[in-house]
VEXSENU-551742 format. One record per residue (C-alpha): x, y, z; residue number from 0. Coordinates in nm, 2 decimals, decimal comma. Layout:
<recs>
+--------+--------+--------+------+
:      u :      v :      w : fike :
+--------+--------+--------+------+
:      X :      Y :      Z :  NUM :
...
+--------+--------+--------+------+
</recs>
This chain:
<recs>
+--------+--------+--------+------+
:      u :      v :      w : fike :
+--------+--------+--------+------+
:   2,12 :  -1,47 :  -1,42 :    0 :
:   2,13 :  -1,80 :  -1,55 :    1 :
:   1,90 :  -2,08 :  -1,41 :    2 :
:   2,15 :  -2,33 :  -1,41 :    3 :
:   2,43 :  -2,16 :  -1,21 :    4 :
:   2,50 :  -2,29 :  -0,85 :    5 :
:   2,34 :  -2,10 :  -0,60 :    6 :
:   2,54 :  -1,78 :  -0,49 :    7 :
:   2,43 :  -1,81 :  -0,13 :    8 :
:   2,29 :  -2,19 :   0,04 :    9 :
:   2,21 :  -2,17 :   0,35 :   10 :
:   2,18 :  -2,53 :   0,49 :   11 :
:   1,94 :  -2,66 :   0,84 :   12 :
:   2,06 :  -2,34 :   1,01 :   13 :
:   2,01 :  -2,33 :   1,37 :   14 :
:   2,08 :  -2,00 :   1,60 :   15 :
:   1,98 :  -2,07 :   1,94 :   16 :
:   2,00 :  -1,85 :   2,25 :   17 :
:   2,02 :  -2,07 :   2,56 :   18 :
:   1,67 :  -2,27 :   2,48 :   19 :
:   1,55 :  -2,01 :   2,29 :   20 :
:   1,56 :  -2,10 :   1,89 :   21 :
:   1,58 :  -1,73 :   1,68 :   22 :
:   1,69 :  -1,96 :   1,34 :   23 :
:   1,51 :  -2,27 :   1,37 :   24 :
:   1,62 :  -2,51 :   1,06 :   25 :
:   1,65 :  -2,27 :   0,77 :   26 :
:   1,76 :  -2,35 :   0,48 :   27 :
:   1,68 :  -2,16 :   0,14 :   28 :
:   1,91 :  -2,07 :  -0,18 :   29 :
:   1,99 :  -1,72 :  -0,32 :   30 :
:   2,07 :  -1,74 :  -0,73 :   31 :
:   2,33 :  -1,53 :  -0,86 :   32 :
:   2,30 :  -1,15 :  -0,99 :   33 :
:   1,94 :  -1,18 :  -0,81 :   34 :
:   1,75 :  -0,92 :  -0,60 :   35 :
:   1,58 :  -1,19 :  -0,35 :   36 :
:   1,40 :  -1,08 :  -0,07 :   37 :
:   1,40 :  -1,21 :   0,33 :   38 :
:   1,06 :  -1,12 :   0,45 :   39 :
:   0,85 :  -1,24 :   0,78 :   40 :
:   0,70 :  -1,08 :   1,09 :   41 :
:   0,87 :  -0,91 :   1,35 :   42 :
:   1,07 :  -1,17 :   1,60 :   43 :
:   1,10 :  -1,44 :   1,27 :   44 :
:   1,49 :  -1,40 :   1,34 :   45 :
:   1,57 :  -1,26 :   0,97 :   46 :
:   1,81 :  -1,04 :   1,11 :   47 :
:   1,97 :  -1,28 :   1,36 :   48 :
:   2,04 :  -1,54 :   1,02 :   49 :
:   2,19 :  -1,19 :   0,86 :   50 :
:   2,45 :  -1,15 :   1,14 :   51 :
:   2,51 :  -1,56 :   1,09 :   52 :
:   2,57 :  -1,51 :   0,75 :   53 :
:   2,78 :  -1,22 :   0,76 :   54 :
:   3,00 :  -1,39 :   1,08 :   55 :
:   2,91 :  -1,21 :   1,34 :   56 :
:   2,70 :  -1,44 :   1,54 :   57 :
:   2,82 :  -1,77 :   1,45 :   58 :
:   2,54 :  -2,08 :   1,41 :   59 :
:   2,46 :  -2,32 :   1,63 :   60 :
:   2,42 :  -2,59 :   1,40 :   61 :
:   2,40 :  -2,63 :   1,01 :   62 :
:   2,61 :  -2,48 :   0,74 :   63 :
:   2,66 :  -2,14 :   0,50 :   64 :
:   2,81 :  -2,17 :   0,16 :   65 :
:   2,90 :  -1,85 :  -0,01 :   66 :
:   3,03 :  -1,87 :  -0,41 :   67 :
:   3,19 :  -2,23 :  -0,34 :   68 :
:   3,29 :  -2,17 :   0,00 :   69 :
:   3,21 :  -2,27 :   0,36 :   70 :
:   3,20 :  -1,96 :   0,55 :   71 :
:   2,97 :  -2,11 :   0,79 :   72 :
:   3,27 :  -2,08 :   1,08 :   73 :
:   3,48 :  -1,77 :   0,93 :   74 :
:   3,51 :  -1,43 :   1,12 :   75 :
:   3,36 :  -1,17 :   0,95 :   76 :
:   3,65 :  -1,03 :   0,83 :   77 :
:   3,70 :  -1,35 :   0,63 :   78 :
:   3,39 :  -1,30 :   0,46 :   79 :
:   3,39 :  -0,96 :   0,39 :   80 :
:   3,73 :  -1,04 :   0,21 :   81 :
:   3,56 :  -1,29 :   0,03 :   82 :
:   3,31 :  -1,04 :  -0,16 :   83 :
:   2,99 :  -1,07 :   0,08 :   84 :
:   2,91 :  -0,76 :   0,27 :   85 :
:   2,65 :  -0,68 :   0,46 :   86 :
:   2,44 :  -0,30 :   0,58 :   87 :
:   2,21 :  -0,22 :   0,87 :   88 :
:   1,85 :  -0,15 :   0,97 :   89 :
:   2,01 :   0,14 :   1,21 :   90 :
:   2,32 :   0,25 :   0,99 :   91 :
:   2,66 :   0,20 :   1,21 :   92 :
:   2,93 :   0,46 :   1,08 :   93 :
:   3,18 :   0,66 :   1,21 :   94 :
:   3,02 :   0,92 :   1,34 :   95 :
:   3,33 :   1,15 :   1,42 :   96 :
:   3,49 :   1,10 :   1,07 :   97 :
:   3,32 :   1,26 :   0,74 :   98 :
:   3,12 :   1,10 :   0,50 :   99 :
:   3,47 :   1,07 :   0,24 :  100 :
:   3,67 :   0,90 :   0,57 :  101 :
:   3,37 :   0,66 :   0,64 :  102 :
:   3,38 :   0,52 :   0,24 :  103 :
:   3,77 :   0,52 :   0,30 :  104 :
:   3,85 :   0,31 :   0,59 :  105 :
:   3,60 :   0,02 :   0,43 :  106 :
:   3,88 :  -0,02 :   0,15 :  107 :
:   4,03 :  -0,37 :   0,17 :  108 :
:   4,40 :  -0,50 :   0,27 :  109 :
:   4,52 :  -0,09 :   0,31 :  110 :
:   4,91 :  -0,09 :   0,39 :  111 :
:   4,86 :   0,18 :   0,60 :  112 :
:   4,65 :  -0,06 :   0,84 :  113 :
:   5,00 :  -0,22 :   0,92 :  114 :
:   5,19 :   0,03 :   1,14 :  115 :
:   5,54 :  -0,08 :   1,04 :  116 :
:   5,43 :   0,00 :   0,67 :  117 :
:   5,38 :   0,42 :   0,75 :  118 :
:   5,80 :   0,35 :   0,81 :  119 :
:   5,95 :   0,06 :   0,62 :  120 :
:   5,70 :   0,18 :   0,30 :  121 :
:   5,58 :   0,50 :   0,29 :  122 :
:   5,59 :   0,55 :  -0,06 :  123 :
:   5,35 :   0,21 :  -0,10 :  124 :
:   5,11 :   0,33 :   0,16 :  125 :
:   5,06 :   0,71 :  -0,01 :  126 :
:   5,02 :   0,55 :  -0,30 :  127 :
:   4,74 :   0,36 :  -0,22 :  128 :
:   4,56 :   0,61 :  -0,03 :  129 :
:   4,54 :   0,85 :  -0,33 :  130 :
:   4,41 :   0,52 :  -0,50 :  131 :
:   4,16 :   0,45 :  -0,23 :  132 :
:   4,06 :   0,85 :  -0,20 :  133 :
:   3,99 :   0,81 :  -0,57 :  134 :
:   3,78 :   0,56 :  -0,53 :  135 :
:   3,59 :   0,69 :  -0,27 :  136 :
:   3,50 :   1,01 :  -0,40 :  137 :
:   3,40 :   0,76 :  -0,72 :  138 :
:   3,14 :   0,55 :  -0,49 :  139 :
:   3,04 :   0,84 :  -0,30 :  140 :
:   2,93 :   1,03 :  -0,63 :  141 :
:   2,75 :   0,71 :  -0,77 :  142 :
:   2,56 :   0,71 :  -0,41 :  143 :
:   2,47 :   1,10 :  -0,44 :  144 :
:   2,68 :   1,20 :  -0,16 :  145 :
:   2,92 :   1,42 :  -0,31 :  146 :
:   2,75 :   1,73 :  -0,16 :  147 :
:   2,78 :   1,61 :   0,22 :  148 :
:   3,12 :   1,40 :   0,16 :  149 :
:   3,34 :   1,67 :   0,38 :  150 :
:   3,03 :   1,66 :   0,66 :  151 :
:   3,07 :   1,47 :   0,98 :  152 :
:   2,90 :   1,09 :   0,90 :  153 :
:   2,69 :   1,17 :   1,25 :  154 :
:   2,52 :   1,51 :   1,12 :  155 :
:   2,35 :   1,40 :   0,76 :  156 :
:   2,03 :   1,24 :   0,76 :  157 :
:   1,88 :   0,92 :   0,84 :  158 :
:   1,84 :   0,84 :   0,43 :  159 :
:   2,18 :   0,92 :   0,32 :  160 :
:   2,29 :   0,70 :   0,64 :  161 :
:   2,15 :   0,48 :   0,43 :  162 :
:   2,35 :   0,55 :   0,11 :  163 :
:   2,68 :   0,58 :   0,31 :  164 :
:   2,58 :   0,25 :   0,43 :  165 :
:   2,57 :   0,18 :   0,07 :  166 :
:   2,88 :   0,34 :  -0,05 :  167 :
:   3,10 :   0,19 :   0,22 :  168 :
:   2,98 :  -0,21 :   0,12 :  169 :
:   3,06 :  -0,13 :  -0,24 :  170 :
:   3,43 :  -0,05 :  -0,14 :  171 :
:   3,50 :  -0,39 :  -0,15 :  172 :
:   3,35 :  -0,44 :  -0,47 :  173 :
:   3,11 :  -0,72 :  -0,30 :  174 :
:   2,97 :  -1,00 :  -0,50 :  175 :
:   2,61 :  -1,03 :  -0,26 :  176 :
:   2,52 :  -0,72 :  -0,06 :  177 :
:   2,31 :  -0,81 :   0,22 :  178 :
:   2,07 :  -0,55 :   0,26 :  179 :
:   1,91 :  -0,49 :   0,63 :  180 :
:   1,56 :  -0,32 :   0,59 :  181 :
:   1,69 :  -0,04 :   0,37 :  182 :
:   1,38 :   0,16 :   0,32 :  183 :
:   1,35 :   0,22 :   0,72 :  184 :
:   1,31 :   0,59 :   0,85 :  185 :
:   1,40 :   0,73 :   0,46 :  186 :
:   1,20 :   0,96 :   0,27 :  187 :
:   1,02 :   0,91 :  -0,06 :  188 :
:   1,26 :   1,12 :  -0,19 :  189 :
:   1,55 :   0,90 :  -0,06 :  190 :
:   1,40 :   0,58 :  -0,12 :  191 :
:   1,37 :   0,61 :  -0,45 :  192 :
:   1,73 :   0,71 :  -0,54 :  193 :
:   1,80 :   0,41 :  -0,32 :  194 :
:   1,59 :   0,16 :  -0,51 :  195 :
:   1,77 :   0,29 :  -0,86 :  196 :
:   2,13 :   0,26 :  -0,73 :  197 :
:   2,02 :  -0,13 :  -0,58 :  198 :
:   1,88 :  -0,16 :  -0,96 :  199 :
:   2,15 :  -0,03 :  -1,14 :  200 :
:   2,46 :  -0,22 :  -0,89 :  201 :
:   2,24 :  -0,57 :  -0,95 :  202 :
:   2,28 :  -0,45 :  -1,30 :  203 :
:   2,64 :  -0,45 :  -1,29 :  204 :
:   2,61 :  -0,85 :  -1,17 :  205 :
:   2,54 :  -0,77 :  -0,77 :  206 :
:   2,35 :  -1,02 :  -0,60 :  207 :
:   2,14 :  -0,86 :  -0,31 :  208 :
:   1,99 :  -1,06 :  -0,05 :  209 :
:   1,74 :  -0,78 :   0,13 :  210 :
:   1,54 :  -0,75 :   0,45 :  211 :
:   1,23 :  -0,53 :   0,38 :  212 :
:   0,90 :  -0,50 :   0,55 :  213 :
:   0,82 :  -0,25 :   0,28 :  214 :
:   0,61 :  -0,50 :   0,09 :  215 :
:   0,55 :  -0,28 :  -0,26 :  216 :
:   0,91 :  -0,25 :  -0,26 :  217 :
:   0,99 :  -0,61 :  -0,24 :  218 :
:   0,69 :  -0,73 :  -0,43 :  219 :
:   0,83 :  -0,47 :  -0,70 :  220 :
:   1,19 :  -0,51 :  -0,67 :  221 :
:   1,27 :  -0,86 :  -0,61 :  222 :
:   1,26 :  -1,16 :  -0,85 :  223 :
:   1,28 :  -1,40 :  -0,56 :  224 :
:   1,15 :  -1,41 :  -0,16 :  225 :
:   1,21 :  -1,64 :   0,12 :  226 :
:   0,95 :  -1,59 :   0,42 :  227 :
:   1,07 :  -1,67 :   0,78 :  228 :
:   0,80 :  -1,70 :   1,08 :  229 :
:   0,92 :  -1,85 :   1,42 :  230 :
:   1,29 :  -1,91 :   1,27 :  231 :
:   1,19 :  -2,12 :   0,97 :  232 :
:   1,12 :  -2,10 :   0,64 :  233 :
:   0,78 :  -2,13 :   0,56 :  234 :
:   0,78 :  -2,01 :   0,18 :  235 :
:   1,03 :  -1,98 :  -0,14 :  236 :
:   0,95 :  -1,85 :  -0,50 :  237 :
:   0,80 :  -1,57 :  -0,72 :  238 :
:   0,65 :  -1,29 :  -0,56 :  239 :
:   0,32 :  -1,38 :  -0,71 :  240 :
:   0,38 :  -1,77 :  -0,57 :  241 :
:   0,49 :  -1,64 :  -0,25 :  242 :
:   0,19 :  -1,38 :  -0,18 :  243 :
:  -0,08 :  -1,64 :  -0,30 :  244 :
:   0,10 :  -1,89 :  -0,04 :  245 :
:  -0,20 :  -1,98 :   0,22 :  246 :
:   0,14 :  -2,01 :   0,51 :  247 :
:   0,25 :  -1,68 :   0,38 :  248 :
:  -0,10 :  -1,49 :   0,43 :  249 :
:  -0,14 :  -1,67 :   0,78 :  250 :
:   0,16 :  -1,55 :   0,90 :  251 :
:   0,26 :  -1,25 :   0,70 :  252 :
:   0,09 :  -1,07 :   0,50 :  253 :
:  -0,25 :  -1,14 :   0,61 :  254 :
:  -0,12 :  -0,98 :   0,94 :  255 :
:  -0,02 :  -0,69 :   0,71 :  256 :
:  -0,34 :  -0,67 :   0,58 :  257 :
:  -0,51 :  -0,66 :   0,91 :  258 :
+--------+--------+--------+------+
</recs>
């Protein structure tokens, strides 16, 4: 990471309103490329409403989203998943009829097989691919310590490696920012940790993360940056040790933490 590179992520006077009800109240805050920056605040400061923004699935009310050059601020989130920018969740979403291997595999991008007319005009094409994709999958699945449950059902493993397919399926896509939605929630020690070195070791790889986390040791350990939110708005930007000596920040955060 380079201090003079354009900001990965800008997220500019965003505004998410429900009826007159303001869950992203004028935030705007920058995420630096092949960082691990952190989105912290109390319960209700909308941190997860400005992920779905971000991501496309609740569009803003007002402002703007640049990702890597681009203005994603009105795309589907399709779009920007094709872009490079994927997001997990704080309650993990997969499939919970398929196994672990056909969870990783359906997150691979532009599949021919997705096209119907391809299983008849181009058969050869689409098996083709889907050995390519299968070896990929079995690739991200082993990076994300799954390989012993990838043949299970996705709804019968446990909450923590929910979490790592969570994982596994983003990196299909080979993302350029993972948004991270509080990833240590309902996992064990155990679990945790082998989640924290595969977050360390993909940022390694050039991975920007942008991570909701009320775990504060983790983010106070893990991230280089952190943006607090309180009522919608960005009270606080910089270091961990800038950000948890911020009078604002102990007001509305972490003193409340500490109480």
């Amino acid at each position: 990471m380079t201090g003079t590179a354009p900001p990965i992520l800008e997220v500019s006077d965003a505004v998410k309103a429900f009826g007159a009800m303001r869950a992203v109240d004028g935030a705007s805050f920058a995420v630096a490329p092949g960082s691990i920056t952190g989105l912290i605040g109390p319960n209700g400061a909308g941190k997860t409403t400005l992920f779905g923004a971000i991501a496309g699935e609740n569009p803003l009310t007002s402002g703007r989203v640049t990702f890597d050059g681009h203005d994603i601020t009105r795309l589907d989130a399709y779009d920007i998943y094709r872009l490079k920018l994927a997001r997990t969740f704080q309650i993990p979403r997969p499939f919970p009829a398929m196994t672990v291997l056909e969870n990783v595999m359906v997150a691979a991008l532009d599949q021919a097989g997705e096209k119907f007319w391809n299983t008849w005009l181009r058969p050869g094409r689409v098996q083709r691919q889907e050995r390519q994709v299968r070896e990929r999958a079995h690739e991200v699945i082993a990076f994300c310590n799954l390989t012993g449950v990838e043949d299970n059902l996705a709804g019968a493993i446990s909450g923590g490696q929910k979490k790592l397919l969570e994982l596994a399926r983003v990196l299909m896509s080979e993302p350029r920012l993972i948004l991270l939605d509080e990833p240590a929630a309902g996992v064990n020690p155990a679990l945790l940790d082998t989640l924290v070195e595969k977050i360390v070791e993909i940022n390694a790889r050039g991975t920007t993360f942008l991570i909701i986390e009320h775990n504060m040791d983790m983010v106070m350990s893990l991230c280089q940056a952190i943006v607090v939110l309180a009522q919608g708005r960005v009270i606080a930007a910089g270091t961990p040790d800038a950000v948890a000596a911020d009078k604002a920040v102990l007001d509305a955060y972490l003193g409340e933490v500490a109480a």
